[in-house]
C-alpha positions, -999 to 999 in steps of 0.1 A, spaced: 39 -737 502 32 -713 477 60 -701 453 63 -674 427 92 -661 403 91 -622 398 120 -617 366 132 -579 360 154 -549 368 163 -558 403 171 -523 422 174 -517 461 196 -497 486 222 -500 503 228 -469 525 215 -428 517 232 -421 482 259 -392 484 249 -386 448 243 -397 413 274 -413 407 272 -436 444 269 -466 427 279 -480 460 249 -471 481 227 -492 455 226 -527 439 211 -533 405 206 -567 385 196 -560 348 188 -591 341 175 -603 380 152 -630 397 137 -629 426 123 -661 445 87 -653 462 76 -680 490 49 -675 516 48 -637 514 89 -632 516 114 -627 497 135 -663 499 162 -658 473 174 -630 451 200 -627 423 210 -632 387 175 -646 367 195 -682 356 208 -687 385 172 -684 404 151 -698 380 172 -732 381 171 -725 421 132 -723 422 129 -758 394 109 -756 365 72 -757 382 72 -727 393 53 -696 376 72 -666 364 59 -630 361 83 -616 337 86 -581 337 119 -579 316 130 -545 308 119 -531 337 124 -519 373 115 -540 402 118 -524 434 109 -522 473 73 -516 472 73 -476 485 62 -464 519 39 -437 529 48 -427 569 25 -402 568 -10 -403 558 -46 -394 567 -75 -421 556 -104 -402 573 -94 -368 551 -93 -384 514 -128 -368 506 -111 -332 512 -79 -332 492 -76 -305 471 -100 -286 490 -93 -245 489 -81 -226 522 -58 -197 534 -38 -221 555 -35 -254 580 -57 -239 605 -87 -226 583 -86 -256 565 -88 -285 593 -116 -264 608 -139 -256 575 -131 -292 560 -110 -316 576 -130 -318 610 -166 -314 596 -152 -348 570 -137 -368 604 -172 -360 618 -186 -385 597 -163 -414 606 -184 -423 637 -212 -439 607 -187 -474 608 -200 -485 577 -185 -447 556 -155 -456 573 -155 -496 558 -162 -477 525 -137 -452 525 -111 -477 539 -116 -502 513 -114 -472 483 -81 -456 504 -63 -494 500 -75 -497 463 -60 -463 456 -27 -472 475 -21 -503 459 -24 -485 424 2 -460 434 27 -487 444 20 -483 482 24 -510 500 29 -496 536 18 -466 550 19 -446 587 -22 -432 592 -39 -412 614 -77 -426 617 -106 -402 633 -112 -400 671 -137 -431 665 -125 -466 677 -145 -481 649 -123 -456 621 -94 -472 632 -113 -511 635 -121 -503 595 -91 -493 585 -66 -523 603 -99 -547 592 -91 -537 555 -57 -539 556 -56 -573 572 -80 -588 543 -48 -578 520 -24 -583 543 -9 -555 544 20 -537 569 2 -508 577 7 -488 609 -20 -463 622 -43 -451 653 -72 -431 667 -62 -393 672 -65 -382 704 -83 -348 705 -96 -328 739 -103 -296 726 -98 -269 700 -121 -288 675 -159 -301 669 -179 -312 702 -183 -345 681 -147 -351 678 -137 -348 711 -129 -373 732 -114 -370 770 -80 -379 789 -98 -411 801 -114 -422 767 -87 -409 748 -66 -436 767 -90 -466 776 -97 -470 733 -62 -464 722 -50 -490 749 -80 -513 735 -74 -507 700 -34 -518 711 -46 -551 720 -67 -557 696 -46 -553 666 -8 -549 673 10 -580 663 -16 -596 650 -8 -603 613 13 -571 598 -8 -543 616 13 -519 645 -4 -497 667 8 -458 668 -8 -438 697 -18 -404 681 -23 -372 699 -31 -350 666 -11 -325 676 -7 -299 711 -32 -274 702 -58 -300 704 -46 -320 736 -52 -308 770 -22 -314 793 -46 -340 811 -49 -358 779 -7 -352 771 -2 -371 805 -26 -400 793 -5 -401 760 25 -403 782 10 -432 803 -2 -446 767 35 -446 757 49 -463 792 21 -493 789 21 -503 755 57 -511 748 64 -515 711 35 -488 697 45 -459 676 40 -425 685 24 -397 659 23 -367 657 21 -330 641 50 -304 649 59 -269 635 39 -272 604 36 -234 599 38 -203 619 4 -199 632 1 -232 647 35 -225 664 20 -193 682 -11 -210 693 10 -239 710 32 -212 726 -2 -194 740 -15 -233 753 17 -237 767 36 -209 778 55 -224 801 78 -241 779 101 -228 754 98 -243 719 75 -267 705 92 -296 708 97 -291 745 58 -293 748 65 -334 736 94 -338 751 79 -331 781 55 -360 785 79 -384 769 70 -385 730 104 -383 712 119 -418 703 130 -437 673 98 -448 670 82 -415 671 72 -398 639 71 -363 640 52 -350 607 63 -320 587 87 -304 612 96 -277 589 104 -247 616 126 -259 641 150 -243 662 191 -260 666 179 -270 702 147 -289 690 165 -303 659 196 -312 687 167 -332 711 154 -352 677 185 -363 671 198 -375 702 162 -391 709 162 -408 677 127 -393 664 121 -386 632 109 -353 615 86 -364 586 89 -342 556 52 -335 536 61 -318 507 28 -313 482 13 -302 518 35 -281 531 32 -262 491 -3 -264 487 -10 -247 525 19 -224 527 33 -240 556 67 -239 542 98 -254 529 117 -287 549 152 -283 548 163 -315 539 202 -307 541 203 -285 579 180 -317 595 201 -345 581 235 -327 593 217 -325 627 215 -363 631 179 -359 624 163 -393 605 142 -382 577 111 -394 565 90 -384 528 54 -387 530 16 -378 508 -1 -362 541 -33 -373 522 -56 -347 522 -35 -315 529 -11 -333 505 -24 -332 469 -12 -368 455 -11 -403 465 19 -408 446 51 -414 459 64 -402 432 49 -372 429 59 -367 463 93 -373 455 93 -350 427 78 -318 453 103 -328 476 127 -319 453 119 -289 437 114 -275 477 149 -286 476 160 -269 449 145 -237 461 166 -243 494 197 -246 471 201 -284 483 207 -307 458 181 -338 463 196 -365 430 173 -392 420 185 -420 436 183 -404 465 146 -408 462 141 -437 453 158 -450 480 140 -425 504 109 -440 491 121 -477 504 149 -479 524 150 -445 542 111 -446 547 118 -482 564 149 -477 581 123 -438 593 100 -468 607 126 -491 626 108 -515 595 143 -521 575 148 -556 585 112 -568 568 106 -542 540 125 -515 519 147 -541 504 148 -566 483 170 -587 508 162 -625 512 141 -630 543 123 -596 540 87 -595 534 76 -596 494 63 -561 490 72 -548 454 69 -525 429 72 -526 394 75 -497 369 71 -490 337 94 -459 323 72 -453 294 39 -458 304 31 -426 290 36 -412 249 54 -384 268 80 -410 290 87 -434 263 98 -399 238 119 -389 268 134 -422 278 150 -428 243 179 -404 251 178 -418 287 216 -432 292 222 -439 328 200 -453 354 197 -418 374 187 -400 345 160 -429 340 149 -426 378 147 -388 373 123 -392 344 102 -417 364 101 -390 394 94 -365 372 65 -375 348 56 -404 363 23 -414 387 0 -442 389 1 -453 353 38 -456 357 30 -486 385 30 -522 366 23 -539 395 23 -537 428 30 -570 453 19 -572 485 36 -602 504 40 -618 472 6 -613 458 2 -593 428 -24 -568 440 -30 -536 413 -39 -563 385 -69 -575 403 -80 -538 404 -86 -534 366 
């Protein structure tokens, strides 16, 4: 049995913070151990009182000083796109066709898509992600990369092959019948085994067929358990294309809820311009609308109102959308996601953040009972952060007085360098990196 002692700032959530001063939606240990044993967490609490728990022979990493959280979830990313972010366009549509599809096109070589998978994990684990929803290409063998990568660093990862029948590259089409038959393969061949989940993953209606959104709705009735991904009312002109597709039906939304996509497990990303009847159907389904912040700014797809979808029952998820998003960090996400906010006039505090980051990303992914938290019996994925790894942070944090205020400045200025280390069922991952 291997066993580790991780020493530091304990902080984890409780429940969605109604604001800086909820100091009962968190708990915090200044002075805190946690007991690491074959991946989970096995004991938590005051640093004596787990250090003469755990007996003298076994190794401490002391971080003293500072924070040591839930490692931070990403439930919506794209592996096959990181060699287009930051790449220049009008708007969603221009950009998938001049970059992102001619980029997925090269995802049928499996050896790029070993390479890039192995790069995309490096880069996560020096951002502090240590789980993350993906979309792969249309290739089987994208997908066989990325859960083969992940499983060598045993890692929770959820993702799946898109699904695309038309409205895109001859090369990256695949049919209602493929489309099904390697989604169903790809099922069995990694969910459950280890920490990988399968999501079935239509890219969105424009490029589905309603032959193939009937074989995503078989897809969804034969593979109990799998997550469902999808895009949805990411900015206007993909909203009037899906209305021409399908004009029988009157919203968006209706075009999934159709053929039987909305569910708690179902993750809707961006979901920025939706009527009260399609925010109404999300919440009584349980689905959740995925907000992409440093996306939704850099295409001019528009502003998620965090405070409308959360008083509709909606769940709420924060996310990179690597590459129409322009950072890895969570962090940095966090920090978009609230100035969108403050242009809304919603107030989005700091700890609500952080916890989105952990908690409300895991409880977004039906994932709360094994990550998010640093609660005994959940898997040992952690963060640790530095609040002045930068001249800039370390000036700002010596008038820091409250742990909000020191959250904030972590949100604010921080990124990558920020990230001490990152565990991954209680390895420490990022330090083998350097």
């Amino acid at each position: 049995m291997s066993a580790r002692l991780v020493r530091g700032r304990l902080l984890d959530f409780l429940s969605r913070p109604q604001g800086p001063d909820d100091t009962a939606s968190y708990r915090l240990v200044e002075d805190g151990g946690l007991l690491l044993e074959d991946g989970r967490i096995s004991a938590r609490g005051d640093w004596a009182d787990v250090r003469q728990m755990a007996g003298p022979d076994v190794p401490t990493d002391d971080y003293s000083g500072h924070l040591v959280l839930p490692g931070f979830i990403d439930p919506h990313i794209h592996f096959v796109q990181v060699q287009v972010v930051g790449s220049y366009a009008a708007n969603l549509l221009e950009w998938l066709t001049t970059y992102t599809f001619v980029e997925e096109q090269k995802f049928a070589d499996e050896q790029h898509g070993r390479r890039i998978a192995s790069r995309f994990f490096d880069v996560l684990v020096q951002h502090g992600t240590t789980t993350a929803a993906a979309y792969c290409s249309v290739h089987p063998q994208s997908v066989d990369g990325f859960f083969a990568e992940a499983a060598q660093r045993n890692m929770l990862m959820i993702a799946g092959k898109c699904m695309m029948d038309r409205e895109c590259p001859d090369a990256l089409q695949d049919t209602p019948e493929t489309g099904y038959a390697d989604s169903r393969s790809l099922f069995e061949r990694w969910h459950g085994k280890g920490r990988a989940h399968y999501a079935i993953t239509p890219r969105f209606a424009i490029t589905s067929t309603p032959e193939q959104m009937e074989m995503v709705s078989a897809l969804i009735r034969d593979l109990p358990g799998a997550y469902v991904q999808t895009h949805l009312s990411e900015n206007d002109g993909e909203i009037a294309r899906v209305a021409e597709l399908f004009p029988r039906f009157d919203d968006y939304l209706a075009v999934y809820e159709h053929y039987g996509l909305l569910g708690p497990k179902s993750l809707f990303g961006h979901a920025i311009h939706l009527g009260d009847r399609e925010l109404a159907a999300m919440a009584e389904t349980g689905s959740v609308a995925v907000s992409c912040p440093t996306s939704n700014l850099f295409l001019g797809s528009g502003l998620f109102d965090l405070q409308r979808t959360l008083q509709a029952g909606v769940p709420v998820a924060l996310a990179t959308d690597i590459g129409g998003g322009t950072s890895y960090s969570m962090l940095k996400t966090a920090d978009a996601f609230y100035k969108v906010q403050q242009l809304l006039g919603n107030r989005f505090d700091p700890l609500g953040s952080f916890y989105q980051m952990t908690l409300g990303n895991a409880s977004a992914l039906s994932l709360a009972d094994r990550i998010g938290t640093l609660e005994p019996g959940s898997d040992a994925d952690l963060v640790v952060l530095d609040h002045g790894a930068t001249p800039e942070m370390a000036l700002r944090q010596q008038t820091v007085t409250s742990l909000p205020e020191q959250l904030f400045v972590l949100q604010t200025l921080g990124d990558d360098r920020s990230i001490l280390e990152t565990y991954v069922a209680g390895v420490a991952l990022k330090g083998r990196l350097a």
